[in-house]
C-alpha positions as CSV (number, residue, x, y, z in Angstrom):
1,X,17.2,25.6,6.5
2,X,13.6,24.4,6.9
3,X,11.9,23.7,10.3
4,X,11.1,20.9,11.1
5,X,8.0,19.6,11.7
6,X,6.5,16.6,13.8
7,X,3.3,14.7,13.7
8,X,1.5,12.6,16.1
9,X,3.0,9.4,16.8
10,X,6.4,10.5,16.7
11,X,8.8,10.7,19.4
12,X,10.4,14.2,20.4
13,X,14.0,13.9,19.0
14,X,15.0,16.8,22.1
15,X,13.9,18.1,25.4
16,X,12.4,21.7,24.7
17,X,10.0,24.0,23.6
18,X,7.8,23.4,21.1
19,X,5.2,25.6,19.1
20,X,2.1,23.6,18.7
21,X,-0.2,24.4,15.7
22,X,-3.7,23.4,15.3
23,X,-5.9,22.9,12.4
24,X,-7.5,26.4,12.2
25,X,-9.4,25.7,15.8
26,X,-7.0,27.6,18.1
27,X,-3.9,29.9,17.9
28,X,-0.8,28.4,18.2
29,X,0.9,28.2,21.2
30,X,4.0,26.4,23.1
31,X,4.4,23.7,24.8
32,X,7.3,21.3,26.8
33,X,8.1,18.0,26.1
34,X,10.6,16.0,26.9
35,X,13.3,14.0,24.7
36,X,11.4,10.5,23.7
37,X,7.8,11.6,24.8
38,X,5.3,11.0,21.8
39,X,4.0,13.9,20.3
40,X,0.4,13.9,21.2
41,X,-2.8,14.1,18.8
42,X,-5.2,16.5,19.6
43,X,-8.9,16.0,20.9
44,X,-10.3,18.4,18.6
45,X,-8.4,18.1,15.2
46,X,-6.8,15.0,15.6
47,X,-3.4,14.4,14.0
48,X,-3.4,17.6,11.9
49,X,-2.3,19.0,14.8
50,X,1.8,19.9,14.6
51,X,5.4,20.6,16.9
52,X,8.1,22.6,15.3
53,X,11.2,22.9,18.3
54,X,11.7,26.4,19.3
55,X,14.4,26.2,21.5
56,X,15.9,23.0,23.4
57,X,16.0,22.8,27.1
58,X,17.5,19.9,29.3
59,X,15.7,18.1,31.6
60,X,17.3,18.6,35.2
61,X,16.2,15.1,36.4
62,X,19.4,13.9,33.9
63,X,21.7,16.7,34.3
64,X,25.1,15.8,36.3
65,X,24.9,18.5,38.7
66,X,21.6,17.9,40.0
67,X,21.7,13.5,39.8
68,X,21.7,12.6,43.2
């Protein structure tokens, strides 16, 4: 199955880590965002910049055990 990918302007569909590639500027490296945030354009290569989820994470702030 095929990653996929996400562009600027989209909202992240899970909480997680995501690899972030760049257009040839930088390596690629991770990053976390959180279920809903909008994936960000870059402020060197714009929106060629793209998040493919490595591996989900939940945010504690929702988690039953740790609601207050």
């Amino acid at each position: 199955m095929a990653e996929q990918v996400y562009k600027p302007s989209q909202a992240a569909p899970i909480s997680g880590v995501y690899r972030v590639e760049h257009d040839g500027h930088r390596e690629a490296h991770e990053a976390i965002l959180l279920q809903g945030e909008i994936f960000p354009a870059c402020n060197v290569c714009g929106d060629e910049v793209r998040f493919i989820v490595r591996h989900c994470a939940n945010d504690i702030r929702v988690d039953k055990d740790f609601v207050s």
